[in-house]
N, C-alpha and C positions, 0 to 999 in steps of 0.2 A: 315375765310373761303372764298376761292374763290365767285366770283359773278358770276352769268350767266353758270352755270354747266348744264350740257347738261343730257336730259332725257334719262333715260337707259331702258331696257326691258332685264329683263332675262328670257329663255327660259328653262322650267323647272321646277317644283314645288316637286321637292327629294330634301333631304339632303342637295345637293351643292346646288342649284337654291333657294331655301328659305334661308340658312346662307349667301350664296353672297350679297343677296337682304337687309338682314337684316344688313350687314357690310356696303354694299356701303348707307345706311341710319345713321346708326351710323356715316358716315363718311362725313355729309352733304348733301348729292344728297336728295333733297327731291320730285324729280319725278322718283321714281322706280316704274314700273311695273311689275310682276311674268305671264308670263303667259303659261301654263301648259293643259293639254288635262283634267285632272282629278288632283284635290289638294285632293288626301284621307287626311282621317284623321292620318296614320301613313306616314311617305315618305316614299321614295324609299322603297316600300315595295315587289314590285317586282324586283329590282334592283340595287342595294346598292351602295352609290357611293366608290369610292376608290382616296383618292387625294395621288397624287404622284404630284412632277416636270415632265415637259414634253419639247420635245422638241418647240420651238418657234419663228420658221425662222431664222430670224438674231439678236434676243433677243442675248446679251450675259451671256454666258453659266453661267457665276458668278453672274450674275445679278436672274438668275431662280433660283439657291441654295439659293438666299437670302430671294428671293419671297418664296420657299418651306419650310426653316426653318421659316419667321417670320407664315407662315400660320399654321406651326405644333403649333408652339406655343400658336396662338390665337385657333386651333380645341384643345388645351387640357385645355382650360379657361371652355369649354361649357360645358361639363357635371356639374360644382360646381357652372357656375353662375346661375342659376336656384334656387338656394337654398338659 
């Protein structure tokens, strides 16, 4: 694992902003922050997220399909790794 990984803050406490949070820890970063107006106890319960691919500037365009499928793949891990 890299040294010297730089502190994140994710903005957000639904769905995405707590699994990101939870990934970029899994993934070493061990200074994530969540921070959120209100962390209910359900998320996004007023507003559900939706991940798609998005546009991202001069990201290239193969580079986000790659980003989108590996991310479908790890959102279809989370319902069974609980169990």
């Amino acid at each position: 694992m890299p040294a010297n990984r730089p502190a994140v803050v994710v903005v957000g406490g639904g769905v995405m902003g707590m699994a990101s949070a939870v990934r970029l820890l899994e993934a070493g970063f061990d200074d994530v922050t969540v921070v959120a107006e209100k962390l209910a106890g359900i998320t996004s319960k007023s507003s559900p997220a939706v991940f798609r691919p998005d546009w991202l500037g001069d990201t290239p365009q193969q580079r986000v399909i790659e980003w989108g499928l590996e991310t479908r793949c790890v959102c279809h891990t989370i319902p069974t790794a609980a169990h």
